[in-house]
C-alpha atoms as a printed R data frame, in Angstrom:
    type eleno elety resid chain resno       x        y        z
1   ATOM     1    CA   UNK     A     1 -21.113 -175.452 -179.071
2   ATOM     2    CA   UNK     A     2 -22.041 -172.565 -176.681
3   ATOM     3    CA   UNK     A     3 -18.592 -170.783 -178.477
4   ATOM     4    CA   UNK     A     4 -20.409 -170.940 -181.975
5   ATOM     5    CA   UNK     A     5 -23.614 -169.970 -180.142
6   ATOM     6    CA   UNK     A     6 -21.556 -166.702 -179.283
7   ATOM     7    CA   UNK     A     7 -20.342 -165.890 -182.816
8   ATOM     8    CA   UNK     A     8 -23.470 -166.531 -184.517
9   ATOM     9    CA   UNK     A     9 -25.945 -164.376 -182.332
10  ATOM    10    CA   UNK     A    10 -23.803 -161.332 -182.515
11  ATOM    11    CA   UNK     A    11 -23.075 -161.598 -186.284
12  ATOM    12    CA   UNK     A    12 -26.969 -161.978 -186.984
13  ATOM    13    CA   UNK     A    13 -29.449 -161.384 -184.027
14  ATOM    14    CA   UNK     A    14 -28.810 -157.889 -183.270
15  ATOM    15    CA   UNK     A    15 -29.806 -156.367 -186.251
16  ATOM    16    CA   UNK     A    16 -32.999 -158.192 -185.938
17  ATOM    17    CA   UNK     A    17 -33.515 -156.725 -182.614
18  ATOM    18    CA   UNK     A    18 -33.430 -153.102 -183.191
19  ATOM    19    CA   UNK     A    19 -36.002 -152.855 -185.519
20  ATOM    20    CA   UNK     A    20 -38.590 -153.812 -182.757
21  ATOM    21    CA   UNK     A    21 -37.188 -152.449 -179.817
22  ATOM    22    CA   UNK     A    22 -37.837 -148.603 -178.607
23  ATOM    23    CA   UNK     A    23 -33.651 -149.183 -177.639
24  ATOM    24    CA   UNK     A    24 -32.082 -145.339 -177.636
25  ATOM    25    CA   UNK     A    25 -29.424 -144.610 -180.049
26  ATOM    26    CA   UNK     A    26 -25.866 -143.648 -178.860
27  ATOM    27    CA   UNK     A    27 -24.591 -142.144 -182.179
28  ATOM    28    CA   UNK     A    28 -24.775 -141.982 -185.730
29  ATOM    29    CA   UNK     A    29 -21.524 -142.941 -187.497
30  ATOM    30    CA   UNK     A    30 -22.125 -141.091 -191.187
31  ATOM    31    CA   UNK     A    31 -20.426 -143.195 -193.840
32  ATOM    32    CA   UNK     A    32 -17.869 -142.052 -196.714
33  ATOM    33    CA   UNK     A    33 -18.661 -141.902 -199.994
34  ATOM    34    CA   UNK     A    34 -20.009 -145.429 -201.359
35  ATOM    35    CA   UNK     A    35 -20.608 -146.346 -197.667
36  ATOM    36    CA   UNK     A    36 -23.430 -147.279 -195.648
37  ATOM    37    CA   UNK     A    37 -24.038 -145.339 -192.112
38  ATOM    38    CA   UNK     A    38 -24.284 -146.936 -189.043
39  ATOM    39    CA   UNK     A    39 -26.934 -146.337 -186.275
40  ATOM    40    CA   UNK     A    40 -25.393 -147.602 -182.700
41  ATOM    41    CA   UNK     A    41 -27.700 -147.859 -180.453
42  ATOM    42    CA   UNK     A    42 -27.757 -148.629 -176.459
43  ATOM    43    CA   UNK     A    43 -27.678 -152.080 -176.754
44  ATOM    44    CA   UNK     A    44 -24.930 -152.680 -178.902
45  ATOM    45    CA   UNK     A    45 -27.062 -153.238 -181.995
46  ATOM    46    CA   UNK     A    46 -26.218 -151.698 -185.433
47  ATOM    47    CA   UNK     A    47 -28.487 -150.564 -188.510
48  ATOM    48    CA   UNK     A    48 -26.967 -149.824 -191.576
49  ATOM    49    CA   UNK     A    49 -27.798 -147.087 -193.413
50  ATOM    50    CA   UNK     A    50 -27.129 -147.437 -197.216
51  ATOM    51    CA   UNK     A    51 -26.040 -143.512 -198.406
52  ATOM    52    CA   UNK     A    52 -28.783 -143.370 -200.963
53  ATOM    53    CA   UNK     A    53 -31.519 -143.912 -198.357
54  ATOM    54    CA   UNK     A    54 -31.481 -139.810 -197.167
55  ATOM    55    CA   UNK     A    55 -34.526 -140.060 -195.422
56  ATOM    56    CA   UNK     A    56 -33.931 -142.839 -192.927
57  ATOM    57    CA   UNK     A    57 -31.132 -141.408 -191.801
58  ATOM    58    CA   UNK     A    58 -32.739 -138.254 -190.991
59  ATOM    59    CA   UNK     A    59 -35.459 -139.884 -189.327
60  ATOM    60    CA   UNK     A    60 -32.633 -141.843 -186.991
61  ATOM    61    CA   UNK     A    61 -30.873 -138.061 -186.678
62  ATOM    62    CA   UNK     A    62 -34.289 -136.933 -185.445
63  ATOM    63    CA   UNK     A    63 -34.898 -139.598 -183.063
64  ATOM    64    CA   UNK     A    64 -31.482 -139.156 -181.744
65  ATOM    65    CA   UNK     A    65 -32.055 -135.381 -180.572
66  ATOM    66    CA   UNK     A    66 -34.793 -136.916 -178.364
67  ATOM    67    CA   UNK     A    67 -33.100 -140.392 -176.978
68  ATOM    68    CA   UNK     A    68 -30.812 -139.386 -173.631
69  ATOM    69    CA   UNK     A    69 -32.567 -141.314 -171.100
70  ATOM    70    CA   UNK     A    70 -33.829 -139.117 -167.669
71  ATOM    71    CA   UNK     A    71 -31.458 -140.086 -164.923
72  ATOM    72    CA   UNK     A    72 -33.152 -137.885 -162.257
73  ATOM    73    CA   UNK     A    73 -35.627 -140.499 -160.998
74  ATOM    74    CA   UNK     A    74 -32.831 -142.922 -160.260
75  ATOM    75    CA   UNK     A    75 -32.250 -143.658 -156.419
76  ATOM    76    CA   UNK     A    76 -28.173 -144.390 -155.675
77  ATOM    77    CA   UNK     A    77 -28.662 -147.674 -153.002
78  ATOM    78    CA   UNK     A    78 -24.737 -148.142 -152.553
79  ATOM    79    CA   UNK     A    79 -21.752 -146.263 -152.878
80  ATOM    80    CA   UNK     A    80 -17.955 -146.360 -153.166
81  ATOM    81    CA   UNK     A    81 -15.558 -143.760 -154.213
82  ATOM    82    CA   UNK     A    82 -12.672 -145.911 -154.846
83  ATOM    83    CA   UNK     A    83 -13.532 -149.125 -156.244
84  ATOM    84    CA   UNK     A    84 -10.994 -152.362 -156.160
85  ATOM    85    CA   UNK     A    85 -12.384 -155.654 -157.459
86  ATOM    86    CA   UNK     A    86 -12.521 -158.364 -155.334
87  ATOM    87    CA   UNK     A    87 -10.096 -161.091 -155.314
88  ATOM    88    CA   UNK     A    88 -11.606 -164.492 -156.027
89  ATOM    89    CA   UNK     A    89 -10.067 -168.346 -155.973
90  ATOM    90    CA   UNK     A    90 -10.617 -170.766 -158.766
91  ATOM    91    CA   UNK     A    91 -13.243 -172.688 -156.754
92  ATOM    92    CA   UNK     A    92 -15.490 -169.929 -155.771
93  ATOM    93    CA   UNK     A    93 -14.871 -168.690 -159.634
94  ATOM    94    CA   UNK     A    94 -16.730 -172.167 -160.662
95  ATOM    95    CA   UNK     A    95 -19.756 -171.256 -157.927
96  ATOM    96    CA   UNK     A    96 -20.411 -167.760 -158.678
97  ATOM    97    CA   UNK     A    97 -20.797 -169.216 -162.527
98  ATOM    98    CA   UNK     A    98 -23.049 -171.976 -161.408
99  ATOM    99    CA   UNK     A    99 -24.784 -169.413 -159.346
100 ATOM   100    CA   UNK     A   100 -25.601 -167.291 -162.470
101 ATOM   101    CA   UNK     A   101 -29.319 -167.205 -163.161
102 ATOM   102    CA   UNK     A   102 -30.159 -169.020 -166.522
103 ATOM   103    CA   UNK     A   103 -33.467 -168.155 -166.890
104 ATOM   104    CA   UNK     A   104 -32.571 -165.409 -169.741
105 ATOM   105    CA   UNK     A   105 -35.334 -164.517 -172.189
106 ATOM   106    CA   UNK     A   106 -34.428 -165.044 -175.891
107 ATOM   107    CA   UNK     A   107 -34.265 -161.624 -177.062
108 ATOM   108    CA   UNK     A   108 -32.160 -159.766 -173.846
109 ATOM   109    CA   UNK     A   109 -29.324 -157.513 -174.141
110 ATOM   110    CA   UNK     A   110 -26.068 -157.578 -172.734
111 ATOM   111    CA   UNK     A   111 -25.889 -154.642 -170.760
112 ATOM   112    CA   UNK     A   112 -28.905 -156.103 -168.921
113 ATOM   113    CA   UNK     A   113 -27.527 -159.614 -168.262
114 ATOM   114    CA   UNK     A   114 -24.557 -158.713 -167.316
115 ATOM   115    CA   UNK     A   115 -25.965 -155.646 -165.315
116 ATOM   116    CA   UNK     A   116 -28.009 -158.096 -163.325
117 ATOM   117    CA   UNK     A   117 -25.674 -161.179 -162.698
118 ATOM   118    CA   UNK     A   118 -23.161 -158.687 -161.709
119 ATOM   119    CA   UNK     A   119 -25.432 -157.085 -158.858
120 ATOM   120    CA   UNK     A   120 -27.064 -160.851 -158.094
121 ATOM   121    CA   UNK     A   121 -23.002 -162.152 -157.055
122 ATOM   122    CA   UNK     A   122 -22.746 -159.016 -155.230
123 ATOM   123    CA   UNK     A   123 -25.983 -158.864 -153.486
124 ATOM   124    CA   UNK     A   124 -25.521 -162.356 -152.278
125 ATOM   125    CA   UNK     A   125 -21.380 -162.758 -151.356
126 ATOM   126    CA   UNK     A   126 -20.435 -159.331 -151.421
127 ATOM   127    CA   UNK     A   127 -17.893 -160.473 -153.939
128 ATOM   128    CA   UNK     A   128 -17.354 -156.698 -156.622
129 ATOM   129    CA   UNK     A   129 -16.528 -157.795 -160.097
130 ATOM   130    CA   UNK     A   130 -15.585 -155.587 -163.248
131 ATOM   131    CA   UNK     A   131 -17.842 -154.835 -166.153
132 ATOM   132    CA   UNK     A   132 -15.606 -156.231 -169.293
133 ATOM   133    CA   UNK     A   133 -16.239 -153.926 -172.469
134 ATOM   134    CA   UNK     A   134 -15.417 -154.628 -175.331
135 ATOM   135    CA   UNK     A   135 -15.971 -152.074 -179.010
136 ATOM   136    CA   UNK     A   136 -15.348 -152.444 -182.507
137 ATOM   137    CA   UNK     A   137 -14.258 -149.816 -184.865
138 ATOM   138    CA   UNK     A   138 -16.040 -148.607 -187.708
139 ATOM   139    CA   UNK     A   139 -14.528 -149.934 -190.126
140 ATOM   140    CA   UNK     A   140 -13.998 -153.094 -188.541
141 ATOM   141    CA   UNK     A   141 -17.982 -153.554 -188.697
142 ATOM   142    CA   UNK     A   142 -18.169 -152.175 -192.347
143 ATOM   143    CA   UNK     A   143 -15.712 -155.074 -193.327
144 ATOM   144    CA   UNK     A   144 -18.021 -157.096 -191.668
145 ATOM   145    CA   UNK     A   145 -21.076 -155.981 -192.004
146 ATOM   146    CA   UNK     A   146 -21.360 -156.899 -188.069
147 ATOM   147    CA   UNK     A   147 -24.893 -156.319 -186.142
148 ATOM   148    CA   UNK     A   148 -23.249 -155.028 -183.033
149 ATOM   149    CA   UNK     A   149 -20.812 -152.378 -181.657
150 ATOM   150    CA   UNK     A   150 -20.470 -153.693 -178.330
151 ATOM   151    CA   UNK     A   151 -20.210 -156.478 -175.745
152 ATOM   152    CA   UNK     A   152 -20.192 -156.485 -172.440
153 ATOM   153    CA   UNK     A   153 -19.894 -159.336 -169.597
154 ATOM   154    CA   UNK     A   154 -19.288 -159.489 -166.192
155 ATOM   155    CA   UNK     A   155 -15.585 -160.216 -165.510
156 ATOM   156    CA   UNK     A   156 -13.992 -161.234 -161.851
157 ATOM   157    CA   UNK     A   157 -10.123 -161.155 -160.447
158 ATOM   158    CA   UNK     A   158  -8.513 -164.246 -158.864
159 ATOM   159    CA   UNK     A   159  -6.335 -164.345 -156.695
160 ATOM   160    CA   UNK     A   160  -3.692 -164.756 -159.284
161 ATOM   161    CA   UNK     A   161  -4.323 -161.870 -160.730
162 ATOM   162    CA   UNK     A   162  -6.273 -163.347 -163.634
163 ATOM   163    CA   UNK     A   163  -9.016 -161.623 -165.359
164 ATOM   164    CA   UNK     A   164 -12.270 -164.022 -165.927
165 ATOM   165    CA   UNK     A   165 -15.530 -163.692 -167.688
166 ATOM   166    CA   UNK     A   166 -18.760 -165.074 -167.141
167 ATOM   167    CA   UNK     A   167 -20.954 -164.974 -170.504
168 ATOM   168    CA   UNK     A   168 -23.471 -167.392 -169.749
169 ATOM   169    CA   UNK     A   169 -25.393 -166.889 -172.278
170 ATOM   170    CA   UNK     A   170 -23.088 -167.762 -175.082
171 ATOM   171    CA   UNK     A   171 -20.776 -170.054 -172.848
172 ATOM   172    CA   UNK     A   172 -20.863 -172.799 -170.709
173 ATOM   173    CA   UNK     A   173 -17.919 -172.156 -168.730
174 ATOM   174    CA   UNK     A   174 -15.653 -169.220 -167.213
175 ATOM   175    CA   UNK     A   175 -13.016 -168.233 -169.718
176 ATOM   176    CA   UNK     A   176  -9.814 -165.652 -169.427
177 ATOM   177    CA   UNK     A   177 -10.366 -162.425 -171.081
178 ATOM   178    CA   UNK     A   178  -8.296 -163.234 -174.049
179 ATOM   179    CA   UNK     A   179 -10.231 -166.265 -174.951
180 ATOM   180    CA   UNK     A   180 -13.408 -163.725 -174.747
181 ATOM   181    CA   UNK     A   181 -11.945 -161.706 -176.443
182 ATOM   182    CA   UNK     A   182 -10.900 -164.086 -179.381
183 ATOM   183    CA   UNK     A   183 -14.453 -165.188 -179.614
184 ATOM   184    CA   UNK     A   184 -15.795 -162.022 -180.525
185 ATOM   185    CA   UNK     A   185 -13.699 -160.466 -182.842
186 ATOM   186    CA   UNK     A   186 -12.961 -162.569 -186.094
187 ATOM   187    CA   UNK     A   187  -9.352 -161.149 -186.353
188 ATOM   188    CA   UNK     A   188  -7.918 -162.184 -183.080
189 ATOM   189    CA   UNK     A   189  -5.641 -159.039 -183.184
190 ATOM   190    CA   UNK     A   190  -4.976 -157.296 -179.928
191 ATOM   191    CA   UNK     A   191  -7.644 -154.685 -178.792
192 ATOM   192    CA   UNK     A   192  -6.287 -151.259 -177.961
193 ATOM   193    CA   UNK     A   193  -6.648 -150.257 -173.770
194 ATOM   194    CA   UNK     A   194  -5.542 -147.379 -173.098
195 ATOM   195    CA   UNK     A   195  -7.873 -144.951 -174.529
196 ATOM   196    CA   UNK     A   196 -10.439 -142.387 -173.559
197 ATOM   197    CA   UNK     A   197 -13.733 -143.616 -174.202
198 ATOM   198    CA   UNK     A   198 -14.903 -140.358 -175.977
199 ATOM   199    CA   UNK     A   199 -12.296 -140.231 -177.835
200 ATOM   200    CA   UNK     A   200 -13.317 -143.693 -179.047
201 ATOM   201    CA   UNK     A   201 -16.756 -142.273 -179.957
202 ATOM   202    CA   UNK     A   202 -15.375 -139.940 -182.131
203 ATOM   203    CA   UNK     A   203 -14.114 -142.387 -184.668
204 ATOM   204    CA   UNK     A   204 -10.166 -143.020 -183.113
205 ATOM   205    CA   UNK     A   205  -7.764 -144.548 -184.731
206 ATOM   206    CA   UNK     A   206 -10.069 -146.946 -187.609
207 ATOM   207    CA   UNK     A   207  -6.644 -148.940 -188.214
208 ATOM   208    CA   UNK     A   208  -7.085 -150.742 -185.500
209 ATOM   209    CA   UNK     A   209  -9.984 -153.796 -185.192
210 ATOM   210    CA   UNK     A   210 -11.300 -153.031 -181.401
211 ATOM   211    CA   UNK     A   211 -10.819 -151.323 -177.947
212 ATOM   212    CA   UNK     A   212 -11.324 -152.805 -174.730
213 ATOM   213    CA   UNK     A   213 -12.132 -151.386 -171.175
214 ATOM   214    CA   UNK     A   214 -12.447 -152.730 -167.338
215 ATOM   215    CA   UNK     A   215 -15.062 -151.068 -165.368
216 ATOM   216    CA   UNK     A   216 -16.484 -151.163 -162.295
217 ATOM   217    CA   UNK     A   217 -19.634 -153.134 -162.039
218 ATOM   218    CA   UNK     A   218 -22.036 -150.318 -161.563
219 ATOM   219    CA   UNK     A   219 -21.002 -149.403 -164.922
220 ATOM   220    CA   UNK     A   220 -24.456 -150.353 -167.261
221 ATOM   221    CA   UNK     A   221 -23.586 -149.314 -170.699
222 ATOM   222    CA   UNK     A   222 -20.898 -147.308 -173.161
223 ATOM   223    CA   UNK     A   223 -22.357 -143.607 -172.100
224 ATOM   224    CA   UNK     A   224 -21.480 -143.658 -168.590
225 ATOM   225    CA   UNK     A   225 -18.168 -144.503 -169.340
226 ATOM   226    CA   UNK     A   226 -17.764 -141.214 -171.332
227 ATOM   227    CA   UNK     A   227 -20.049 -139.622 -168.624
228 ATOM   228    CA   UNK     A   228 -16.985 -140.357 -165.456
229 ATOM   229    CA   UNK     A   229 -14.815 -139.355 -168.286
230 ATOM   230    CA   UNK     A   230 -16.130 -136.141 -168.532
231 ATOM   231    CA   UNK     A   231 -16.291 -135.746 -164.567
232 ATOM   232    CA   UNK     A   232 -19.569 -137.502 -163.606
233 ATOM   233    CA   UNK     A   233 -18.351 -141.158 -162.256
234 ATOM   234    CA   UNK     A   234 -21.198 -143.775 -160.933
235 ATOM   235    CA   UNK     A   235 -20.179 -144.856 -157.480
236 ATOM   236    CA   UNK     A   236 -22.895 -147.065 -156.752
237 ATOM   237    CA   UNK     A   237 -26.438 -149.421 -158.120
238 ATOM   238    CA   UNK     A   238 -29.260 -147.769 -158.792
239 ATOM   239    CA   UNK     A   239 -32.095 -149.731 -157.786
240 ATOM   240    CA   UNK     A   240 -34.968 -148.695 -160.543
241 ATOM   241    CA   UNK     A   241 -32.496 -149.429 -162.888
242 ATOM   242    CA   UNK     A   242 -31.389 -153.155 -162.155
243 ATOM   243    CA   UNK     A   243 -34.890 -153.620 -161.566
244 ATOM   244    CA   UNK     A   244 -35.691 -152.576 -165.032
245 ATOM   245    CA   UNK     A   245 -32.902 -154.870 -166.443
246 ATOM   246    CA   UNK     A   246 -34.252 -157.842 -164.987
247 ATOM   247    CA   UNK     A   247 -37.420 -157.284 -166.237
248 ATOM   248    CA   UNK     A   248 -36.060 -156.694 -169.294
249 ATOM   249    CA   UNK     A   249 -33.693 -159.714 -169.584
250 ATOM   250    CA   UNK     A   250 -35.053 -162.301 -167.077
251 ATOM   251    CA   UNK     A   251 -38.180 -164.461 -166.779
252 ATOM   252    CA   UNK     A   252 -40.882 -163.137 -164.220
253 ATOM   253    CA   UNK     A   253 -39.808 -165.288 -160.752
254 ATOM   254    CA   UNK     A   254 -35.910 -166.237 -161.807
255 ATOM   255    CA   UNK     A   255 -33.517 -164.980 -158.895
């Protein structure tokens, strides 16, 4: 049930979000000829654009000269050049899930969840997990006509070496990667890894359906994965901001 839960809220709830949100925008994806143009914001929602409607589009170009967020108030609380994951067995896999708060408001976004659940496991076993990213190509949300550009979760090692993610909002149970992975993207087909996230940004190669990338967990969304890759890497939590992601995704009071 939870699995159709997953598929349903990204194909439709997004878009319903970012018309009431004050969410940043990432970029502006301008369409071809006969093609609408898509508005990605922060949170992984997408607008379309239809190419007759000129002036919302340059209102959304506008508001996009004015949306990188201040960093400079942000106060580093841990740090770590050289990050490993830790390795985890299959039984404390099952309690760090159980010990995932549930108390998620309706309308949350997945960089906050997972921003928070990731620092919650860490804050109380020390245990560092992996952000798991996931992006769809252009034209794989043209063909269709999807309210989001990206997903992320927060994803753990075991001591097998197998990659698991915890999306407890959508799921009621750990899964591998690939089963993630199969949920969100219609085709199934393999997601390209090894790729520069900029160069992703930029529009890539559109043949292919999505892209996929394992970060550290003080990753929080898309940019600062183009920010390390263009020599600024995050090393550590920043307390004002996982404070500002609980708010944002959490009930008042949940730990």
């Amino acid at each position: 049930m939870k699995s159709f839960m997953l598929i349903a809220f990204l194909v439709f709830s997004y878009g319903a979000g970012a018309e009431t949100t004050e969410d940043a925008i990432h970029s502006i994806v301008r369409g071809k000829e006969g093609e609408p143009h898509l508005i990605k914001f922060n949170s992984g929602a997408v607008k379309f654009v239809e190419e007759h409607d000129r002036q919302k589009l340059a209102t959304f170009e506008e508001k996009l000269k004015t949306s990188h967020a201040n960093e400079s108030n942000k106060m580093l609380i841990q740090e770590e050049a050289d990050f490993e994951p830790s390795l985890v067995s299959d039984d404390q896999i099952n309690t760090i899930f159980k010990n995932m708060n549930p108390y998620m408001r309706r309308k949350s976004e997945c960089s906050d969840r997972a921003h928070v659940w990731a620092w919650d496991e860490f804050e109380r076993s020390g245990t560092k997990s992996q952000k798991a990213f996931l992006f769809l190509t252009d034209t794989y949300i043209k063909r269709h006509r999807y309210k989001w550009w990206f997903h992320v979760a927060p994803m753990y090692t075991t001591v097998s070496g197998q990659k698991i993610v915890m999306d407890h909002q959508f799921l009621d149970r750990p899964v591998t990667f690939t089963e993630w992975k199969n949920l969100l993207v219609f085709s199934k087909r393999e997601c390209v890894t090894d790729f520069r996230f900029i160069d992703y940004d930029a529009g890539a190669d559109q043949t292919q359906d999505c892209y996929t990338k394992a970060e550290p967990m003080y990753y929080y969304i898309p940019g600062d994965i183009g920010a390390r890759e263009n020599g600024r890497p995050r090393t550590g939590w920043y307390n004002s901001e996982v404070n500002a992601s609980r708010s944002r995704a959490f009930f008042k009071g949940s730990i």
